[in-house]
C-alpha positions as CSV (number, residue, x, y, z in Angstrom):
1,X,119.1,98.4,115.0
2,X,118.5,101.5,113.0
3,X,119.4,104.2,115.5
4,X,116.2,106.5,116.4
5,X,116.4,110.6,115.0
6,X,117.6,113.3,117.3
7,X,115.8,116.2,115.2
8,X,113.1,116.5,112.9
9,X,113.8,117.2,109.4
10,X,113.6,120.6,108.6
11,X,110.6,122.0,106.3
12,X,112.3,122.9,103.6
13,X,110.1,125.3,100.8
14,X,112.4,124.0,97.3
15,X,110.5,121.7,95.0
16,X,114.1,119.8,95.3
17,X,112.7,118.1,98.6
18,X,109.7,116.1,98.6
19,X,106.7,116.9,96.8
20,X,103.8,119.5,97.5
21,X,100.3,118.0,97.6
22,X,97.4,119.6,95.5
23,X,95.7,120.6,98.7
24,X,95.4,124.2,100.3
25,X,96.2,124.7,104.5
26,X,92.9,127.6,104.3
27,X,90.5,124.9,102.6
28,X,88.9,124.8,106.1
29,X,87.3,128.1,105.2
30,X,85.8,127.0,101.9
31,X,82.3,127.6,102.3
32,X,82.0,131.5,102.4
33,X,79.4,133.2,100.8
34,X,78.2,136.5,100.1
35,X,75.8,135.7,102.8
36,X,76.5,137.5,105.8
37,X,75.5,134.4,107.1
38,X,77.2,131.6,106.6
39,X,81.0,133.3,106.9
40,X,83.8,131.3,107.3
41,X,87.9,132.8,108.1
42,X,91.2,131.0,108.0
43,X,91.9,131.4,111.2
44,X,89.5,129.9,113.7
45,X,90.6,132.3,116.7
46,X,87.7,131.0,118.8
47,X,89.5,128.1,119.9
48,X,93.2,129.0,119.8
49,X,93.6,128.6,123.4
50,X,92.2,124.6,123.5
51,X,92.6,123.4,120.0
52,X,94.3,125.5,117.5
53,X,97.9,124.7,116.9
54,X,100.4,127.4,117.5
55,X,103.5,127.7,114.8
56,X,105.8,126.1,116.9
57,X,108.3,124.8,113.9
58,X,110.4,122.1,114.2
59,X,113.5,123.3,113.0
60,X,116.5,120.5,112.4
61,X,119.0,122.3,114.4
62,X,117.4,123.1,117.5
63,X,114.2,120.5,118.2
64,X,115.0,117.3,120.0
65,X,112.8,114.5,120.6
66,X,112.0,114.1,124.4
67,X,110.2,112.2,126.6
68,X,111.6,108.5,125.5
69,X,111.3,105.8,128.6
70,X,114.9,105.0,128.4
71,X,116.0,108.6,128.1
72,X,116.8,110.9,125.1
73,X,117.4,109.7,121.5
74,X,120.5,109.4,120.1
75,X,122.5,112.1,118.5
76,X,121.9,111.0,115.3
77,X,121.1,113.9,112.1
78,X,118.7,112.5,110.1
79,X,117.6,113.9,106.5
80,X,114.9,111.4,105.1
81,X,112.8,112.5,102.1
82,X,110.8,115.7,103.3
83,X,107.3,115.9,103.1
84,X,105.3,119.1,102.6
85,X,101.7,118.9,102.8
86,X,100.8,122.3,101.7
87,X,102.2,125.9,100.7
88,X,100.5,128.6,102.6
89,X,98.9,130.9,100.4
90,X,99.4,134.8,101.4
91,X,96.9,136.9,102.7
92,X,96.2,140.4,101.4
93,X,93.8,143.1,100.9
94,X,92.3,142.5,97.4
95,X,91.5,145.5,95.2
96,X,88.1,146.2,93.6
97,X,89.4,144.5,90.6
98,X,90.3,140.7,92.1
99,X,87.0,141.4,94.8
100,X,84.8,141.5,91.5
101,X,86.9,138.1,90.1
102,X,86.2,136.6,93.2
103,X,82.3,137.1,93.1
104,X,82.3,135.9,89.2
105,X,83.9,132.7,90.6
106,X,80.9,132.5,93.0
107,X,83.4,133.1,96.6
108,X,82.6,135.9,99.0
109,X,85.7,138.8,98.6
110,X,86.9,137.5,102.4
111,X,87.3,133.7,101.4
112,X,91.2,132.7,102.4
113,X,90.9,129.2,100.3
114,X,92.7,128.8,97.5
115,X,89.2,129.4,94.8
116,X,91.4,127.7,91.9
117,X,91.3,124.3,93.6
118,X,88.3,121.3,92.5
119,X,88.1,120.7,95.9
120,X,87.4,124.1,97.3
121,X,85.0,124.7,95.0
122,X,80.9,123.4,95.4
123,X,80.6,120.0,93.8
124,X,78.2,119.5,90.9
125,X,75.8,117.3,92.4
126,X,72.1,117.6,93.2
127,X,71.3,118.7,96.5
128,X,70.6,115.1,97.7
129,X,73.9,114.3,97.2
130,X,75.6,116.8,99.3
131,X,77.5,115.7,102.3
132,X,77.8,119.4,104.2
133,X,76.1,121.2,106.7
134,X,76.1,124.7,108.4
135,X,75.0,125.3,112.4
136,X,74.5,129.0,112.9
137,X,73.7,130.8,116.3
138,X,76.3,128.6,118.2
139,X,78.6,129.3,121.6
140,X,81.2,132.4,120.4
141,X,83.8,130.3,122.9
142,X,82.8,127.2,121.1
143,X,85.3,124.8,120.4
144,X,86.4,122.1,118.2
145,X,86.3,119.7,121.0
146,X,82.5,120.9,122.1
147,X,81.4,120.6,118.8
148,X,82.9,117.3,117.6
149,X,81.9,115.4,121.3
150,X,78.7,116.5,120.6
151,X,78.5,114.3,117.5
152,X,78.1,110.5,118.0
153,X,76.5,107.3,116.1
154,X,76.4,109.4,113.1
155,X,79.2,109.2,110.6
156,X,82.8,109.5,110.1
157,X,83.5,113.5,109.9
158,X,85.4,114.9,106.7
159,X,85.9,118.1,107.8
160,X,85.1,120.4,110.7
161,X,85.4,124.3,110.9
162,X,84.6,127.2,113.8
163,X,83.7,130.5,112.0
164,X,84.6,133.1,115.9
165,X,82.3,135.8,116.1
166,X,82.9,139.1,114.7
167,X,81.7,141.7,117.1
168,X,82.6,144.2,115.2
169,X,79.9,143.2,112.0
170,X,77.8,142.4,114.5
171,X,78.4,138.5,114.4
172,X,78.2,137.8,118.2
173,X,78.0,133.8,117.9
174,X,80.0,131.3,116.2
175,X,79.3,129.3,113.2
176,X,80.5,125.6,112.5
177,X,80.8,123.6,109.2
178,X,80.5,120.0,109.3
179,X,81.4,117.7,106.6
180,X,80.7,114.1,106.3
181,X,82.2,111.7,104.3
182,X,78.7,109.9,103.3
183,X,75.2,111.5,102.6
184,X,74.1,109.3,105.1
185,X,75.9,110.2,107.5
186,X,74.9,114.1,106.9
187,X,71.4,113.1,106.5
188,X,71.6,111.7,110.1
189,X,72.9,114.7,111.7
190,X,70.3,116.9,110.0
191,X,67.3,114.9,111.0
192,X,68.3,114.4,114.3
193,X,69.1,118.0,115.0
194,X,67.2,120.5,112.3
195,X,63.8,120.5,114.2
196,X,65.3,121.1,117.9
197,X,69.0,122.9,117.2
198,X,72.2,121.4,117.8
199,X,73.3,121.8,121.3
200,X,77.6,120.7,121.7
201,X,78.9,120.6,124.9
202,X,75.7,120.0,127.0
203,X,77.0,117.3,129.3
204,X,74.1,117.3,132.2
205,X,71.1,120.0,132.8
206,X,70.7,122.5,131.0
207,X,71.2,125.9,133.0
208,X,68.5,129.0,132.3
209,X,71.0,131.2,132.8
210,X,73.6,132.3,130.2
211,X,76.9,133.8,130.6
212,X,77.1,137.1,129.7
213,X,79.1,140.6,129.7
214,X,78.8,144.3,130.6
215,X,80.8,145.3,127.3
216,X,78.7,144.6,124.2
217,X,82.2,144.0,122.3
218,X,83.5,141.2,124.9
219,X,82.9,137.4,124.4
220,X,81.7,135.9,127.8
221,X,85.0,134.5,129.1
222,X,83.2,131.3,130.6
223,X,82.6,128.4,129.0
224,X,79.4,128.8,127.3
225,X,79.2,126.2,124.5
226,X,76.2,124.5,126.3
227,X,74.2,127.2,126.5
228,X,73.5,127.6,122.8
229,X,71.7,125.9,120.3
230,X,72.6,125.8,116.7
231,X,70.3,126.2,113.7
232,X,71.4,123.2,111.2
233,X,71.0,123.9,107.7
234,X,72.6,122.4,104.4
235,X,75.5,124.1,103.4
236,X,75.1,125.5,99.7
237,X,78.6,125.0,98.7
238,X,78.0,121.1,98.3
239,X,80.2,118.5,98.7
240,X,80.3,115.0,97.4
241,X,80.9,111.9,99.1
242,X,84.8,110.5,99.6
243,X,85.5,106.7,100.9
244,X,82.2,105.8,100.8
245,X,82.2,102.5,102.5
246,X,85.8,102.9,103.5
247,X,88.2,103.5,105.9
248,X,89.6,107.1,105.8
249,X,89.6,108.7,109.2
250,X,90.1,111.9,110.8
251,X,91.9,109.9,113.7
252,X,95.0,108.6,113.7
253,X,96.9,105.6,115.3
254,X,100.3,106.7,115.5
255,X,102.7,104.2,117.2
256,X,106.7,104.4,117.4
257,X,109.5,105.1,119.4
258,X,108.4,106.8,122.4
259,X,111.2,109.8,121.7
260,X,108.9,110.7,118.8
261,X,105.5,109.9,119.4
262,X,104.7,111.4,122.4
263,X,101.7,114.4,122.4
264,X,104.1,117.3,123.1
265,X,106.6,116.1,120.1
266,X,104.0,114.9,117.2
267,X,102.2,118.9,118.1
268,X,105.5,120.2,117.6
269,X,106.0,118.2,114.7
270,X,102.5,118.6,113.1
271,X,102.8,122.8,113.7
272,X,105.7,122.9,111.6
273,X,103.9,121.2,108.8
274,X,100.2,122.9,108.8
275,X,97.6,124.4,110.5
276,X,95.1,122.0,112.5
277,X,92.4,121.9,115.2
278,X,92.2,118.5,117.8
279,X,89.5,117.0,119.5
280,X,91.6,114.8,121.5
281,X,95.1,113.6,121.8
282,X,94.7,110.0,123.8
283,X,98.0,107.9,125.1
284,X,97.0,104.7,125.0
285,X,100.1,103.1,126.6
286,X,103.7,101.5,126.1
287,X,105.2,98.0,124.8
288,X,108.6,97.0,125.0
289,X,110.8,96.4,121.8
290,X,112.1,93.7,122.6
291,X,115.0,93.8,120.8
292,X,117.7,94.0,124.3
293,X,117.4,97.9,123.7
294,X,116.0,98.8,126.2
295,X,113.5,100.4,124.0
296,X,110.0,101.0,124.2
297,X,107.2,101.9,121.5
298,X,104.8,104.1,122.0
299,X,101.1,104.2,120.2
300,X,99.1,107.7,120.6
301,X,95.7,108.2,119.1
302,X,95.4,112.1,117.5
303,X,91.9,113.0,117.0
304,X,92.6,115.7,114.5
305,X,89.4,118.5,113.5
306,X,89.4,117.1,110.2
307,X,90.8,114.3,107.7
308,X,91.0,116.6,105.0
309,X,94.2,118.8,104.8
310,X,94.8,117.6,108.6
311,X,95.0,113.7,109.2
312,X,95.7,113.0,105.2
313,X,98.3,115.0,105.7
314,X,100.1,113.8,108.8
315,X,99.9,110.4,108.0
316,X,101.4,111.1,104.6
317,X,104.1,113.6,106.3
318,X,104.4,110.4,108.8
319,X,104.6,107.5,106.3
320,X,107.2,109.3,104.6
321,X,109.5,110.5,106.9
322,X,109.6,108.6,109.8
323,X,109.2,105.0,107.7
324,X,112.4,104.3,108.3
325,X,112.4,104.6,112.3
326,X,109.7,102.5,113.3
327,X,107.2,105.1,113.2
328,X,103.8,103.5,112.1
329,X,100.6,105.2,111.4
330,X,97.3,104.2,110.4
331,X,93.7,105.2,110.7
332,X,92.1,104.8,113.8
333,X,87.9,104.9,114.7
334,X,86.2,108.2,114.7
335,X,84.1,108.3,117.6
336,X,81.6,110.4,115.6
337,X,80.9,107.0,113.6
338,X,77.8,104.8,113.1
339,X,78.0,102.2,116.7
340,X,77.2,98.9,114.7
341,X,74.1,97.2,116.3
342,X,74.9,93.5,117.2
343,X,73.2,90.8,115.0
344,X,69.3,90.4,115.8
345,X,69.7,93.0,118.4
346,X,66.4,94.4,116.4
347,X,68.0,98.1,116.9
348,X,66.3,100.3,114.1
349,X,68.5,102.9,112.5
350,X,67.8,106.5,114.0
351,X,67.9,108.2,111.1
């Protein structure tokens, strides 16, 4: 029996270890534009305190698995091939000069992507093709749960991201990109929600009244989401369709021993490798081994904000490091997708 990992391997930065994938960690702020708009940051500070990720690194000499049904793992060093999704790229007050380069390329001066990337930039396809949408005017305490449980029988979701408000510009509600894999799928959302506004995290009747604050330059501190109704619009920086008919989720099955998978240890694990927002973390039980260890597996289901640069990337940093331990992970259903009518039901597609 292959003995299970005490420590995760450490995230090492040498091109020795692993490969570094052509993706960027800030692509989920890729659609800024001069438009005052439609603004989008790195760092989606609106919902740090439900569903942003803190940087709580693993590091290989002091984290330890927990939470196994038969007790801790054994005190085994591990050093599989290391996976590194992504270099973080550094943040820094640009000069007049590299402000102008970033207008000729077509990005606003405060984009934090990467503008050098294919897949960062807008797509060269007609406008029917495009898979992306902006909501403006939305809940400034919005988060990536409210806005992804808001979505359902529409399509699987590429690619989610919170613009917070900026109070001090005068941007007192939050922003949201969506991204779809399909154009169906987009064209769904839009024609469902365009005429009447998008309205996440209304779960029963809609209240009149609207939390609010003395001090022009403080959020409401109540949740608010319902209470605001977004203005969906197509996103200008277009974006083509990926896995069209296929398989590619933004949720993940992730089963194993139960000292690794476990909510608390794949976070961990996941922090140390990117940055990422969740919908919803689900344990969906326990199953013996049985191989007279004693054992048990595990399997969790990690709703991750996005597939791209967030569920690609675990599974990968998964697949290859944790192979070897009985950690398994494949792509699980995202709730946001179509609900397949049964045969002769004579359900018409809401499009």
């Amino acid at each position: 029996m292959i003995s299970q990992p005490s420590v995760f391997p450490q995230h090492h930065h040498s091109s020795s270890f692993g490969v570094t994938a052509s993706f960027d960690t800030t692509a989920g702020s890729d659609d800024i534009s001069s438009d005052e708009e439609y603004r989008f940051r790195h760092n989606n500070t609106a919902t740090t305190a439900t569903t942003t990720t803190t940087a709580t690194t693993a590091s290989a000499n002091t984290f330890i698995p927990s939470g196994s049904a038969t007790g801790s793992a054994t005190n085994t060093t591990v050093n599989p091939r290391v996976f590194e999704p992504m270099v973080l790229r550094p943040h820094h007050t640009l000069s007049s000069q590299e402000a102008l380069g970033m207008m000729i390329q077509g990005f606003s001066p405060r984009y934090k992507g990467d503008p050098l990337l294919e897949r960062n930039r807008s797509a060269a396809i007609p406008p029917d093709a495009n898979c992306s949408l902006f909501v403006i005017g939305l809940a400034p305490d919005l988060t990536t749960r409210d806005l992804l449980a808001a979505i359902r029988d529409t399509g699987r979701v590429y690619a989610t991201h919170i613009n917070p408000p900026e109070m001090s510009r005068g941007h007192a509600t939050s922003a949201a990109k969506i991204i779809f894999f399909e154009r169906a799928a987009a064209e769904r959302f839009y024609n469902r929600f365009a005429a009447d506004g998008f309205l996440p995290g209304n779960t029963g009747a809609l209240s009149t009244t609207i939390p609010t604050t003395n001090d022009p330059n403080t959020l409401p501190t109540t949740a608010s989401a319902p209470f605001y109704s977004g203005r969906v619009v197509w996103n200008r920086i277009r974006s083509a369709e990926t896995d069209a008919g296929g398989c590619k989720s933004r949720v993940l099955l992730i089963s194993g021993p139960a000292a690794l998978v476990s909510e608390p240890v794949l976070h961990a694990y996941f922090s140390s490798k990117m940055e990422y927002q969740v919908d919803e973390v689900r344990h969906l039980g326990f199953a013996d081994m049985g191989d007279q260890s004693g054992g048990h597996r595990a399997l969790v289901e990690f709703r991750f904000g996005s597939y791209r640069c967030q569920a690609e990337a675990a599974r990968m940093a998964l697949s290859r490091e944790f192979k070897e331990y009985g950690v398994v992970c494949e792509f699980g259903r995202d709730p946001c997708d179509r609900i397949d009518p049964p045969p002769g039901s004579g359900y018409e597609e809401r499009v």
